[in-house]
MINULO-973197 format. One record per residue: residue in three letters; x, y, z of N, C-alpha, C in turn. Coordinates in steps of 0.05 Angstrom, whole numbers, padded with zeros to 5 digits, always signed. Atoms other than C-alpha are relative to their C-alpha. Example, Ala and Ser with C-alpha at 12.3 -4.5 7.8 and 13.67 -1.06 7.14 Angstrom:
2
ALA+00018-00024+00000+00246-00090+00156+00018+00024+00000SER-00016-00024-00001+00273-00021+00143-00015+00022+00014
***
This chain:
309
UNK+00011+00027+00001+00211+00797-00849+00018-00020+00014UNK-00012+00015-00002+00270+00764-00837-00001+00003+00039UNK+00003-00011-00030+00271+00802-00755-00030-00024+00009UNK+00013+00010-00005+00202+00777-00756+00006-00032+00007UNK-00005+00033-00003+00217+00702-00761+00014-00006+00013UNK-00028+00016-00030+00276+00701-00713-00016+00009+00025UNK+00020-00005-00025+00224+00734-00663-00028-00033+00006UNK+00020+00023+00003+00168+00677-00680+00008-00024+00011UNK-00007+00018-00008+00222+00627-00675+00006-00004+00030UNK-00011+00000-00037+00253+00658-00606-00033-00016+00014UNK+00023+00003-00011+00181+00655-00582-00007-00025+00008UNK+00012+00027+00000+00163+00581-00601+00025-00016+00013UNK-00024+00014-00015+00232+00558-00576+00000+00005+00039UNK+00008-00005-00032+00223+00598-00506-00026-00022+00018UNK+00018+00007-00007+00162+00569-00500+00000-00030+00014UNK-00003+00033-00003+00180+00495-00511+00022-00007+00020UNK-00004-00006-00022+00234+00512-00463-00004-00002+00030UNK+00013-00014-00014+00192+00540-00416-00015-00030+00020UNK+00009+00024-00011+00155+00463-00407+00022-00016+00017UNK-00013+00018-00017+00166+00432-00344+00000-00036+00000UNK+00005+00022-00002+00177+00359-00344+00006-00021+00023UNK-00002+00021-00034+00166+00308-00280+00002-00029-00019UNK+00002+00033+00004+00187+00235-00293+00003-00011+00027UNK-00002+00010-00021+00182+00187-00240+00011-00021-00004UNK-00014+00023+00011+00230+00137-00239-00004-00027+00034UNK-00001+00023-00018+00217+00067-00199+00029-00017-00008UNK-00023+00013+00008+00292+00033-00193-00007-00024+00005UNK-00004+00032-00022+00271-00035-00156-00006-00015-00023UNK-00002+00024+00013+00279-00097-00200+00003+00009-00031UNK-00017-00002+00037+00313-00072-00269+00022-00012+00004UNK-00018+00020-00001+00346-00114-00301+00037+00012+00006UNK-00022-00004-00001+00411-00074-00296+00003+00036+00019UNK-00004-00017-00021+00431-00017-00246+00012+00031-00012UNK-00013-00031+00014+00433+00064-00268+00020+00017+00005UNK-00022-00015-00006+00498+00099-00275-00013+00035-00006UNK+00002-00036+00000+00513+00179-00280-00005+00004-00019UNK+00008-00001+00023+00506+00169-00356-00030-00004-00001UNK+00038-00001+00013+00430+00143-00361-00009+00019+00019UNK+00012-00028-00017+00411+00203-00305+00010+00018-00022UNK-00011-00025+00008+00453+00250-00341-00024+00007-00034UNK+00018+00007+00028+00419+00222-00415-00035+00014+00003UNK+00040-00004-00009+00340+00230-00371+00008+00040-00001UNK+00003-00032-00006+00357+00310-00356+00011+00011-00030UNK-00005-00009+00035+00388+00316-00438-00025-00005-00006UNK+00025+00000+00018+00319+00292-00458-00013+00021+00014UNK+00025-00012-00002+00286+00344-00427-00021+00003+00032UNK+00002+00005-00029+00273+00321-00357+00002+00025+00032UNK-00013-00020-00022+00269+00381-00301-00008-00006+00034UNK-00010+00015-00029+00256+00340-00247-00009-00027-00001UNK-00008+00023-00003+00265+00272-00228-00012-00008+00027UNK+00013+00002-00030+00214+00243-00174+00004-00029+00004UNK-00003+00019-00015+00238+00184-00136-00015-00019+00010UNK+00023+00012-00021+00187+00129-00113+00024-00018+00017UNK-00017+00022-00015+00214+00082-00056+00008+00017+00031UNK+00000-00019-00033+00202+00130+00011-00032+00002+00009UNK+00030-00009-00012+00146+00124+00059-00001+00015+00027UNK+00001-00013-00026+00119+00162+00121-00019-00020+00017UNK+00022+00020-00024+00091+00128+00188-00015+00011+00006UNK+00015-00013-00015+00044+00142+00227+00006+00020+00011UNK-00025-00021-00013+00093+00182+00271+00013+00024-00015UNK-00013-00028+00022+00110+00226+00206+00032-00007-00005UNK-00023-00003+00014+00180+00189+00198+00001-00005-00020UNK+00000+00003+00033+00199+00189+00127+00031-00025+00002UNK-00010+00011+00009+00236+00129+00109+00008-00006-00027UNK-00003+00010+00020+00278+00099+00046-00003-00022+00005UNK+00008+00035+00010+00250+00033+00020+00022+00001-00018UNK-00018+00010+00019+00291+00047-00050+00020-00003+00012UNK-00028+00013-00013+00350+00003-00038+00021+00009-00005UNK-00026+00000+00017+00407+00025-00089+00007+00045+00012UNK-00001-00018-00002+00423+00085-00046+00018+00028-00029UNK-00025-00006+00012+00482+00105-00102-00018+00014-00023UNK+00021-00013+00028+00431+00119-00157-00019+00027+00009UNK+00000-00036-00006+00406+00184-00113+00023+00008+00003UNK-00029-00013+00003+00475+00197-00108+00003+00015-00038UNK-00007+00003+00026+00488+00192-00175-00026+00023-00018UNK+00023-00023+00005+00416+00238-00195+00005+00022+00001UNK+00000-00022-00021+00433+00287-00150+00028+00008-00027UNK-00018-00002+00015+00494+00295-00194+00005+00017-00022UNK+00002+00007+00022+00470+00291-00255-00011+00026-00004UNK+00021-00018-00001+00414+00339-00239+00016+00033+00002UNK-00012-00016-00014+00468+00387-00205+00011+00017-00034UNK-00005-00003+00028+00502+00388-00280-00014+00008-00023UNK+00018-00003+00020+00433+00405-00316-00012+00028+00012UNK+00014-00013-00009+00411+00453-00261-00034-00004+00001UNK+00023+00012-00003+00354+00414-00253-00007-00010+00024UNK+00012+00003-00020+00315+00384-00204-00006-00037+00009UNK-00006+00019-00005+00323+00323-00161-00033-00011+00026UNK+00025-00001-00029+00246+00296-00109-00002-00025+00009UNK+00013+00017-00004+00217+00249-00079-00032-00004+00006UNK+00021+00008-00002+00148+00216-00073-00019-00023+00033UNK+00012+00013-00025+00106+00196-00009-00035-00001-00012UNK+00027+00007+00011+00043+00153-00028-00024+00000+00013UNK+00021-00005-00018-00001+00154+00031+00006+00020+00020UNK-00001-00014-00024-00007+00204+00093-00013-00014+00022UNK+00026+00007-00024-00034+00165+00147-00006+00006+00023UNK+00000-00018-00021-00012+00221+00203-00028+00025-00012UNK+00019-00035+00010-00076+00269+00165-00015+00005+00025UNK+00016-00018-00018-00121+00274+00222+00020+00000+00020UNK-00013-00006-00027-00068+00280+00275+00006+00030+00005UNK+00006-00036-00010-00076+00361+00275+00032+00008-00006UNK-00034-00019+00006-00013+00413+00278+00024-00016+00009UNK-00026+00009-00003+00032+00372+00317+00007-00021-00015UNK-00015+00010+00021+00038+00318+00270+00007+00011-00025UNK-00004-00019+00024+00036+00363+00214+00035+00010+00005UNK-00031-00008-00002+00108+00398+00245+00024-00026+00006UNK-00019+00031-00002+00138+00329+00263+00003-00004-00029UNK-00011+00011+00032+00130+00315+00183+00015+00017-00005UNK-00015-00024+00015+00155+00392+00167+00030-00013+00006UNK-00043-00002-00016+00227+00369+00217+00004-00027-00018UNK-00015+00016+00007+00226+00300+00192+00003+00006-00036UNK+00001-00007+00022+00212+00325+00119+00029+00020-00007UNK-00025-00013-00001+00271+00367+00125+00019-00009-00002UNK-00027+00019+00000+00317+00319+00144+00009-00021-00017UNK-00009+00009+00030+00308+00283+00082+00007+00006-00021UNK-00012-00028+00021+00318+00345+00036+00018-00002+00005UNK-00030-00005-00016+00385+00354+00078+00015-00021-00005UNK-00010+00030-00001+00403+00279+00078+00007-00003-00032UNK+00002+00009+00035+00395+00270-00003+00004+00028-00016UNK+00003-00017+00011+00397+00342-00019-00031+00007-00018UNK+00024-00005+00017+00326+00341-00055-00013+00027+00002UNK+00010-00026+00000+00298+00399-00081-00036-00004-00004UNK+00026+00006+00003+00226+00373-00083-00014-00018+00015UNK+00011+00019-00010+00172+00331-00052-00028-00007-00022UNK+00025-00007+00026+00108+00305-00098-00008-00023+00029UNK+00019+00022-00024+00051+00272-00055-00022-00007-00018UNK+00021+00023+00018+00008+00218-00094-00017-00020+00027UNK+00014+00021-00024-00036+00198-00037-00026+00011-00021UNK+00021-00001+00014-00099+00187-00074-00028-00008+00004UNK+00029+00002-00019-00153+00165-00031-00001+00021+00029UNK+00015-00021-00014-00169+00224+00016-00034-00020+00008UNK+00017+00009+00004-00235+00199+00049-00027+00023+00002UNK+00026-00014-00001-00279+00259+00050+00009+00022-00004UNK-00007-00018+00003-00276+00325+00044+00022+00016+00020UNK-00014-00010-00021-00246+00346+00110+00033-00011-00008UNK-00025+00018+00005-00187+00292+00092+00009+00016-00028UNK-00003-00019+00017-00184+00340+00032+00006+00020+00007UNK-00012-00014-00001-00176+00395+00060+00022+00000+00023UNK-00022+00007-00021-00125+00370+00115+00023-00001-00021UNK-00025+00001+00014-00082+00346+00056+00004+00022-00021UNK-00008-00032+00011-00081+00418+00024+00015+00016+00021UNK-00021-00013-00018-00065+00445+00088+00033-00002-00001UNK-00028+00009-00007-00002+00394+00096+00010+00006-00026UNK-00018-00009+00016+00025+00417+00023+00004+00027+00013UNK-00010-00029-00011+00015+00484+00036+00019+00006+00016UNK-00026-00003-00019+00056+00482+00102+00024-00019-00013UNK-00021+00012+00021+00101+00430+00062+00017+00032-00011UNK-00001-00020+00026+00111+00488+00014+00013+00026+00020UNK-00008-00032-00009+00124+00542+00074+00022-00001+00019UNK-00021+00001-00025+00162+00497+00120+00027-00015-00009UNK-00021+00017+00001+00207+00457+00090+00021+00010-00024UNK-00018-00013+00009+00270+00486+00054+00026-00015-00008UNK-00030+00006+00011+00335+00467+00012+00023+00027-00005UNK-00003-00035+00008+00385+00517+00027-00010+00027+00006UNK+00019-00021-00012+00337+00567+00056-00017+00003-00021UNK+00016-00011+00013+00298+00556-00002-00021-00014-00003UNK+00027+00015-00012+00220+00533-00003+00002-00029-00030UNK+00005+00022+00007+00218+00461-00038-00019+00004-00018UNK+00027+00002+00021+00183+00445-00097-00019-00018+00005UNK+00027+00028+00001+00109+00413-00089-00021-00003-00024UNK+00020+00001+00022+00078+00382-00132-00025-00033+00017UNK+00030+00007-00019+00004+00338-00117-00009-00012-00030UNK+00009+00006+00034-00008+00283-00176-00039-00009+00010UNK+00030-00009+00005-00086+00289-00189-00012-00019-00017UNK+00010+00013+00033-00138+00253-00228-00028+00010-00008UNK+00020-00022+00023-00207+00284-00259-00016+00007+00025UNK+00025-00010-00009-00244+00297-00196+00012+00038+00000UNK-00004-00030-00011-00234+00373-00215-00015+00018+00008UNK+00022-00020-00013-00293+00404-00192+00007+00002+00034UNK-00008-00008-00030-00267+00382-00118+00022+00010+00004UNK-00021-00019-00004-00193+00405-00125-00011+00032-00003UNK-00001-00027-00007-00217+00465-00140-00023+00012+00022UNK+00015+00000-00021-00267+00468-00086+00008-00002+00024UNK-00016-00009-00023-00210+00460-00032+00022+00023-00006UNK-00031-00012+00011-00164+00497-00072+00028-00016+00003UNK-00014+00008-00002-00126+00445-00081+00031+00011-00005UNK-00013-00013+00022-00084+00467-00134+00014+00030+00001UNK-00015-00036-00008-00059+00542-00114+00017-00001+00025UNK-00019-00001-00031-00023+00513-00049+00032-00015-00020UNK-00029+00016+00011+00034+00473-00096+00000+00013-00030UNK-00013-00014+00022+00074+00492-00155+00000-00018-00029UNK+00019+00014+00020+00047+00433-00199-00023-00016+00002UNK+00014+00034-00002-00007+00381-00206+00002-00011-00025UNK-00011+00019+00021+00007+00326-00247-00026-00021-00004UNK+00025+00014+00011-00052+00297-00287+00005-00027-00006UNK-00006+00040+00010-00054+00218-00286-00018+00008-00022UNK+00020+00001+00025-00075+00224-00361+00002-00029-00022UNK-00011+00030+00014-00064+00145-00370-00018-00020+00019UNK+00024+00025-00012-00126+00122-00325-00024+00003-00010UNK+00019-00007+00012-00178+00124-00369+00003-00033-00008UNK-00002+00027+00009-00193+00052-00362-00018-00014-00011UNK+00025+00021+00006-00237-00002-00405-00013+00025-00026UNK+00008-00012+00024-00239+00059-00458+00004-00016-00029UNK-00005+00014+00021-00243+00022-00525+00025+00012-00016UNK-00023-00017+00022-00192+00073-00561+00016+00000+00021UNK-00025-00010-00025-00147+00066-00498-00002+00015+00024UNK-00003-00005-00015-00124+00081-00435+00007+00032-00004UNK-00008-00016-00001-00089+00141-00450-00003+00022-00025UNK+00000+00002+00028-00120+00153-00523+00004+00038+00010UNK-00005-00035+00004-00109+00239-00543-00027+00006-00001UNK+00021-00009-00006-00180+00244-00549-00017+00003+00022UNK+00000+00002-00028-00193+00228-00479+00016+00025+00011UNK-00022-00021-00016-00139+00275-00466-00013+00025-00008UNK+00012-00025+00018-00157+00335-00506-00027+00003+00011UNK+00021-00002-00019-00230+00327-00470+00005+00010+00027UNK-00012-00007-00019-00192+00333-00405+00016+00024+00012UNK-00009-00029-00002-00151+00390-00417-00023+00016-00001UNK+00031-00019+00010-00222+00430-00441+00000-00003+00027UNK+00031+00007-00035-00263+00402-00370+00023+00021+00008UNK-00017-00007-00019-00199+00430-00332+00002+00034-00007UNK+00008-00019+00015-00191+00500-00374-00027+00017-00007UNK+00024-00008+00019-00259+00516-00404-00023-00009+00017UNK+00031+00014-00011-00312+00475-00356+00015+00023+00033UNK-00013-00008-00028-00264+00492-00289+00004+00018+00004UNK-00005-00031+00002-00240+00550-00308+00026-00004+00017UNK-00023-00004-00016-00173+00527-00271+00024+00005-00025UNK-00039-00006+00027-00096+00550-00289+00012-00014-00011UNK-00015+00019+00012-00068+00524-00342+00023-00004+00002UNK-00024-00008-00006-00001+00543-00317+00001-00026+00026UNK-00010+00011-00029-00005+00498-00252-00015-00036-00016UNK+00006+00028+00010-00030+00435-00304+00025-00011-00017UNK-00024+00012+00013+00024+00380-00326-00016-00018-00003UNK+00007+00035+00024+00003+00327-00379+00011-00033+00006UNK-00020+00020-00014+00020+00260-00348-00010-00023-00020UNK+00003+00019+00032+00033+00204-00407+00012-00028+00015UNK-00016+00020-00004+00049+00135-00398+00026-00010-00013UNK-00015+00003+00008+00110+00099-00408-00010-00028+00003UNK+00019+00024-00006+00073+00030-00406-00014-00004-00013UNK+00031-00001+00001+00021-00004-00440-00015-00016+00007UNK+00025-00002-00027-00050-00018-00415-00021-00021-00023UNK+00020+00001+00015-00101-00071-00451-00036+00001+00011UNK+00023-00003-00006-00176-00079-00452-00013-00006+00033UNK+00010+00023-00027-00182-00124-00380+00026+00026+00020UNK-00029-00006-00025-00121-00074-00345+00022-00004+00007UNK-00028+00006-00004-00063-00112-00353+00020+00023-00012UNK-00017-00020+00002+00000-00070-00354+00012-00014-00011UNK-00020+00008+00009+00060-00087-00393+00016+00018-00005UNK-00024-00013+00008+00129-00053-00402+00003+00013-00031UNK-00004-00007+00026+00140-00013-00462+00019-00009-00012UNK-00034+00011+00014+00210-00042-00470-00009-00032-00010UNK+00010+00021+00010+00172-00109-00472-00010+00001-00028UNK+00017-00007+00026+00122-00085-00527+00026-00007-00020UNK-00024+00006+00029+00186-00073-00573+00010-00016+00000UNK-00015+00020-00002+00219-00129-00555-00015-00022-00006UNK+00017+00026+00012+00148-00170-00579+00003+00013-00022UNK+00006-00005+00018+00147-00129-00636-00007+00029-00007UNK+00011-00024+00009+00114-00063-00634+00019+00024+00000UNK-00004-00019+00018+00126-00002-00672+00007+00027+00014UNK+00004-00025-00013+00156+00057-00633-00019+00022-00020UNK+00000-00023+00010+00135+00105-00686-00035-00004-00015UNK+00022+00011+00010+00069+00063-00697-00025+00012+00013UNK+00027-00010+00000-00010+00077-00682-00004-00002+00035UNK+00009+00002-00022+00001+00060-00609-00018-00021+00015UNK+00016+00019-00005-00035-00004-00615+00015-00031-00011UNK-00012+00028+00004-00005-00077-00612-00008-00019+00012UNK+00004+00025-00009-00025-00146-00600-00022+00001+00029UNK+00022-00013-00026-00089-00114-00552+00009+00010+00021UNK-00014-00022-00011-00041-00064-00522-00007+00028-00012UNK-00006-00034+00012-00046+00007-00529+00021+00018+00011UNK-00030-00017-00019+00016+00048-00508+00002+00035-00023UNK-00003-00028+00015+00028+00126-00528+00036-00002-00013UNK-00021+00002+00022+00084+00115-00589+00012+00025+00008UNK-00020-00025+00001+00136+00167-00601-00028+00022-00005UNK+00010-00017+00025+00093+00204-00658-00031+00012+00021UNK+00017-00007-00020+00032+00201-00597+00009+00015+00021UNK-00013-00016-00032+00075+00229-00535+00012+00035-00021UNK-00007-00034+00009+00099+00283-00590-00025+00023-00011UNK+00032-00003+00008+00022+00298-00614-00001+00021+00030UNK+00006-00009-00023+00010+00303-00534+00020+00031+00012UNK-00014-00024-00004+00071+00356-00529-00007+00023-00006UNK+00012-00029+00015+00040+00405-00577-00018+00001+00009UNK+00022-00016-00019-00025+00409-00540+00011+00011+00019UNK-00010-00011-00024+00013+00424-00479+00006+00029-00006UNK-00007-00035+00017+00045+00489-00520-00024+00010-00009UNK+00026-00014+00012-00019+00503-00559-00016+00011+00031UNK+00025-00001-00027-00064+00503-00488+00013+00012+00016UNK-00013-00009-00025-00009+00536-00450+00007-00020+00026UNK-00003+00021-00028-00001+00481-00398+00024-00003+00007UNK-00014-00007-00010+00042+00484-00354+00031-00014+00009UNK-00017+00019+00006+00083+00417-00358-00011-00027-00017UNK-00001+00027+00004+00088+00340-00374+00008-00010+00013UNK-00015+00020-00025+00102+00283-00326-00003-00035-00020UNK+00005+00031+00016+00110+00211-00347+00014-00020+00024UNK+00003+00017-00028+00102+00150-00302+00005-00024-00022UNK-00016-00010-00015+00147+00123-00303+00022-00023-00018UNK-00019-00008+00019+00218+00118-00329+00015-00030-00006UNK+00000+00029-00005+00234+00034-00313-00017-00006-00009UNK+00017+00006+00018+00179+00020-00363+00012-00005-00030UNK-00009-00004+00027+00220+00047-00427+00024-00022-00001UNK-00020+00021-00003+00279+00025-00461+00019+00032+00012UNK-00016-00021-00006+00344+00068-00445-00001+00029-00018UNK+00012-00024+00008+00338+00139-00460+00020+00002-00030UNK-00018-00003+00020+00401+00141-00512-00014-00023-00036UNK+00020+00021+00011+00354+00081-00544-00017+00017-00021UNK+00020-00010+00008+00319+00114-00607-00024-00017-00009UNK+00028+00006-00013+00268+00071-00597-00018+00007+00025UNK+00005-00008-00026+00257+00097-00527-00025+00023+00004UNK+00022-00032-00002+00193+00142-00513+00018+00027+00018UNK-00010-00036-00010+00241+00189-00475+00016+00008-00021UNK-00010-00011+00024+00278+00194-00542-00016+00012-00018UNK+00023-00024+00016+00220+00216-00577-00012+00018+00012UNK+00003-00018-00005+00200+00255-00525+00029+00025-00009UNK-00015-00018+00002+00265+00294-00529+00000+00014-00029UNK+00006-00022+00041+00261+00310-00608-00017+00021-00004UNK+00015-00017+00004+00206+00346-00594+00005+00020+00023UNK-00002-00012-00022+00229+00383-00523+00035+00010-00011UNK-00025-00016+00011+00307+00394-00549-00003-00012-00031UNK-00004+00004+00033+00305+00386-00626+00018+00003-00001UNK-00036-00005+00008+00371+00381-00654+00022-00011+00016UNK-00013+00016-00008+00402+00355-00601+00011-00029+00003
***
């Protein structure tokens, strides 16, 4: 009996383990500037990779830094190095798609040279208007070759491709089987009365994707806000919320805000394990308060991703 239960436990511990987590952190205009401690703190909660916004590509396929505070990828890169974790960045539009193979290999060289430059072991592409199908399957192509051409180390880069419900067409280009995640915006569910991001919404979502789609649950990550969202769309900071008042550990509902509480983002964890899915992402990490903060949604995420720690 006793064998049994240390097997049950290995099992449920591997498992929870086993969940990958993407946060995306926006640095520009916080109020105070991130050392090696709050990186180091993001990859203790739980964190296995760390996607960067503040880099765009031209027309031409060069990849530029917008984020200013070069020191804070320094400082990631670090942090990440120490966790054996994972350090990316994010490009929001493509607007080289119809330019055929040769812009396609101009992105692979200049894509390279920003892995090399920053060391990044990842790229995530959130371009989210495609305008037709063809523009669909152009930007499957360019992960795919992403995925075959571009290397850290001689080794192929992680892609990931954040998504939102049209899944009958991802899987209709195959989106989804060219990269190594997609990351479910599961926090635009807007002008819903129970919320933007409510679990019943969600839990519907997982099913369509699973059970209607019939796609892998292995290549789906749960993407939660760190933000909340009211009836009309306005956004607000979660660090704000508590700082008017509301209840990390509360119903997720304040002063015609709805935001996913601790006791909600840890709800959303255990579907992820129950359904097999394949991660969690959360958008994004300049929303919360500091992670060491047990008020902080990445502090309640972690209770439930390292317990005990």
């Amino acid at each position: 009996m006793v064998s049994f239960c240390y097997l049950l436990l290995a099992a449920v511990s591997w498992q929870i383990d086993a969940l990958e987590f993407y946060a995306y952190f926006v640095g520009e205009n916080l109020p105070t500037t991130r050392n090696f401690s709050y990186f180091d703190d993001i990859f203790s909660a739980g964190v296995t990779e760390l996607v960067f916004v503040g880099f765009t590509v031209s027309a031409d396929t060069t990849i530029t830094r917008t984020f200013s505070n070069e020191n804070e990828l320094l400082l990631a890169r670090q942090a990440a190095d120490a966790h054996a974790t994972r350090v990316s960045f994010v490009l929001q539009s493509i607007p080289f798609i119809n330019g055929g193979p040769t812009a396609f290999s101009k992105f692979y060289a200049s894509a390279n040279n920003m892995v090399e430059k920053y060391k990044f072991d990842g790229i995530n592409f959130d371009w989210e208007f495609p305008r037709n199908v063809d523009e669909w399957n152009k930007y499957r192509d360019l992960m795919k070759g992403t995925k075959e051409n571009v290397k850290k180390s001689g080794r192929n880069v992680d892609v990931s491709v954040a998504i939102g419900n049209s899944y009958a067409l991802y899987k209709s280009v195959g989106l989804c089987g060219v990269v190594d995640k997609c990351l479910w915006m599961g926090y635009d569910n807007c002008g819903d009365p129970r919320g933007h991001s409510n679990i019943h919404w969600v839990k519907n979502m997982v099913n369509e994707w699973k059970n209607v789609e019939g796609l892998p649950s292995a290549k789906f990550a749960l993407g939660v806000p760190l933000y909340g969202e009211n009836g009309a769309g306005t956004q607000i900071n979660y660090f704000q919320l508590v700082e008017m008042g509301a209840d990390p550990k509360g119903n997720g509902s304040f002063k015609g805000y709805f935001f996913d509480s601790q006791p909600i983002l840890q709800e959303k964890i255990d579907l992820c394990n129950n359904e097999s899915l394949g991660g969690l992402m959360a958008w994004q990490l300049g929303s919360d308060l500091s992670p060491e903060d047990t008020r902080s949604l990445i502090y309640g995420i972690k209770q439930k991703l390292k317990p005990g720690l």
